[in-house]
C-alpha positions in Angstrom: 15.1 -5.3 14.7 12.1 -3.5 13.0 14.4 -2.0 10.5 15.5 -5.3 9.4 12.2 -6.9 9.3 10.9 -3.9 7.5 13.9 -4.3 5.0 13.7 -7.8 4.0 9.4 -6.9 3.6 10.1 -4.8 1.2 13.0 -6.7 -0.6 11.1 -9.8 -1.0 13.7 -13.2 -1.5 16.3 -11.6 0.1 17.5 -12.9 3.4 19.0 -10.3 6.0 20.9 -12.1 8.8 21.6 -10.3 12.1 24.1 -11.0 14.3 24.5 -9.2 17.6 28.4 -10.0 19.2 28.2 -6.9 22.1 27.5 -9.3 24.9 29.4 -12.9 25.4 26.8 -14.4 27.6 24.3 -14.0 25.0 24.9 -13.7 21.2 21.8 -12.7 19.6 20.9 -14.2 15.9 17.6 -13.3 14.0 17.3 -13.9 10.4 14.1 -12.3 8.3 13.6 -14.0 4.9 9.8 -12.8 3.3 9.0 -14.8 0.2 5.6 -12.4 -0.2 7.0 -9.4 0.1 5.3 -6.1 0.4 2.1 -8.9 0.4 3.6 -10.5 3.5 3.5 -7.2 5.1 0.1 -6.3 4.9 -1.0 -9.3 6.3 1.4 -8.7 9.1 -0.1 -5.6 9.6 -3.6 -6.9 9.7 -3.2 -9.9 11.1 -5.5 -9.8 14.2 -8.0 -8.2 12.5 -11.0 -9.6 10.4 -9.8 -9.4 6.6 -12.7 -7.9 4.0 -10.7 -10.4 1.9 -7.7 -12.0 1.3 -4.9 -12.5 0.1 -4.4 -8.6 -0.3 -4.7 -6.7 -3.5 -1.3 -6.7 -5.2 0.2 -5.1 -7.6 4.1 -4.2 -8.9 4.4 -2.7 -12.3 7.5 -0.8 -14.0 7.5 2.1 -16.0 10.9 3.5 -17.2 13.1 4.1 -14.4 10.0 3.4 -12.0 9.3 0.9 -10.2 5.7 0.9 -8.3 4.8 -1.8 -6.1 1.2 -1.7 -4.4 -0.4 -4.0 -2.0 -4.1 -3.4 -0.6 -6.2 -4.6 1.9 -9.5 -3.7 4.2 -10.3 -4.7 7.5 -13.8 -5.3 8.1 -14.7 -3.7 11.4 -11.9 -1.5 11.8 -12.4 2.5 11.2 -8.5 3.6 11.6 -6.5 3.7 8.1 -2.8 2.1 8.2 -1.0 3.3 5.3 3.1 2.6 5.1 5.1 4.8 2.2 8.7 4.0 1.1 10.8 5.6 -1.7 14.1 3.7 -2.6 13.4 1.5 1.2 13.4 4.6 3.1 10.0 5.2 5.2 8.1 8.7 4.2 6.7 9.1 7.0 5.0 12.3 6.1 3.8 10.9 2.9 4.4 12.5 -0.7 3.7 12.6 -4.3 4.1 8.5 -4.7 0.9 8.4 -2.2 -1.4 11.3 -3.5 -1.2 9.5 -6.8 -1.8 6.4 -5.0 -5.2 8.3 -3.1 -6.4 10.2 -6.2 -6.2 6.8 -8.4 -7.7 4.2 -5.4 -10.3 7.1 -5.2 -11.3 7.2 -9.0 -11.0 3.1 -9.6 -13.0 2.4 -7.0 -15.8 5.2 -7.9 -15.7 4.1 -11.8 -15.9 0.5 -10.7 -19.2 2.3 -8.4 -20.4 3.7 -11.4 -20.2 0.7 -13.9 -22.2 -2.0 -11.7 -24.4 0.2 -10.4 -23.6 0.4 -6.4 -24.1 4.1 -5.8 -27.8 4.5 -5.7 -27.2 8.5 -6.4 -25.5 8.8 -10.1 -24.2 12.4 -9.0 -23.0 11.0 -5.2 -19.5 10.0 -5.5 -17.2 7.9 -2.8 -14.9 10.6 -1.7 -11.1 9.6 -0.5 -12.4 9.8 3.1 -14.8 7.3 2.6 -12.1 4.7 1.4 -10.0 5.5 4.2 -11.7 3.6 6.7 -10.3 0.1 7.5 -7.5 1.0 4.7 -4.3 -0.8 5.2 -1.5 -0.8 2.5 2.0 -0.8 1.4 3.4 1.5 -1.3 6.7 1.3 -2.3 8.3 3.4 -5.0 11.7 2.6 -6.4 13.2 5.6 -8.3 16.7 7.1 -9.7 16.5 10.6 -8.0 14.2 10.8 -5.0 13.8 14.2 -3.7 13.2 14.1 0.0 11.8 17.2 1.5 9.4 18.4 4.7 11.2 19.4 8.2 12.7 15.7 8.8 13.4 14.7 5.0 10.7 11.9 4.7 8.8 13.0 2.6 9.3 12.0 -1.3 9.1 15.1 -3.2 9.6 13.9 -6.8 6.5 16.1 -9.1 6.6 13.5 -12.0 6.1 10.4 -9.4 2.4 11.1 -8.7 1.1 10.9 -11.8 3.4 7.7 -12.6 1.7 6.0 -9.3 -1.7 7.3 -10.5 -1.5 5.5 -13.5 0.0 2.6 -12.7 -2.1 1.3 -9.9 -5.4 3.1 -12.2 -4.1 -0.2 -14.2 -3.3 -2.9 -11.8 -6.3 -2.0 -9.6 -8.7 -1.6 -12.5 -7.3 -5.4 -14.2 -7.9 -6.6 -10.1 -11.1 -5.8 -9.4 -12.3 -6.9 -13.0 -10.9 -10.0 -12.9 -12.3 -9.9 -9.0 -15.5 -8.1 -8.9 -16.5 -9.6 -5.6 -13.8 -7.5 -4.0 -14.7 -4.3 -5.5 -18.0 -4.9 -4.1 -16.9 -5.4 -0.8 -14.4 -1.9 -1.1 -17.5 -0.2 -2.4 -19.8 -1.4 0.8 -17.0 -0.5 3.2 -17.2 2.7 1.4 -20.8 3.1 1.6 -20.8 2.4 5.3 -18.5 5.2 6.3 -20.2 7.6 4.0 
């Protein structure tokens, strides 16, 4: 069932029906249809939980044979970090190259975004990746022709090239996002601040 759900998140427009036949007294029948996508799972994931902002950062851009698609959000008073990772719709659990490009280039957006309006009071203090991590919920999802899967249970996406593809592509959504919304990269910056 959370397969399925998960599934048509991620594959946004496409309807998954589920059937379940194994018992005659009860036929079971879900179907999971996300219009928002990736989008539509963030919120899930946040849902009872007070939104820095909304919608969620979004972003899905292609680059050759990779596609990178990125949705961000921050929950105000909430100090865990809820990050989800998929490469070709499989969940890397452990992470990978596809989300330490995703770290290093949330990291250096937000700190040049820091930097240009003048939020940091210390020029030489920096936000480190820590300090965004708090109240951090996202979905990244990496679509790729041959994703290397490596670590003890094979979910982890091992792919060298993909973290520097990720880095610069969501460098570029992010970058267009909070430009065209400084409010929000004001409110990532405080949230940063805080847990500093």
């Amino acid at each position: 069932d959370h397969r399925l759900k998960e599934l048509a998140y991620l594959n946004k427009g496409v309807t998954i029906n589920f059937k379940d036949l194994r018992n005659d007294e009860e036929i079971i029948e879900r179907s999971y249809l996300f219009d928002g996508g990736i989008k539509s799972y963030v919120e899930h994931l946040t849902e009872n939980k007070e939104a820095l902002f909304t919608p969620p950062i979004y972003m899905n851009k292609v680059r050759d044979d990779y596609e990178v698609e990125v949705a961000v959000q921050y929950v105000a008073d909430y100090y865990d970090e809820l990050v989800v990772s998929f490469a070709n719709n499989i969940r890397t659990r452990e992470g990978g190259t596809h989300l330490a490009g995703f770290r290093t280039a949330l990291t250096r957006v937000i700190n040049n975004f820091a930097k240009k309006y003048d939020l940091v009071k210390d020029k030489k203090e920096q936000l480190t990746g820590n300090d965004l991590k708090e109240g951090l919920t996202a979905v990244i999802t990496v679509r790729l022709r041959d994703p290397q899967f490596e670590g003890q249970t094979k979910t982890k996406l091992g792919n060298s090239e993909v973290k520097g593809i990720v880095d610069s592509l969501v460098d570029e959504g992010l970058s267009d996002f909070i430009e065209t919304y400084p409010k929000v990269g004001r409110l990532i910056v405080q949230k940063a601040l805080e847990a500093q």
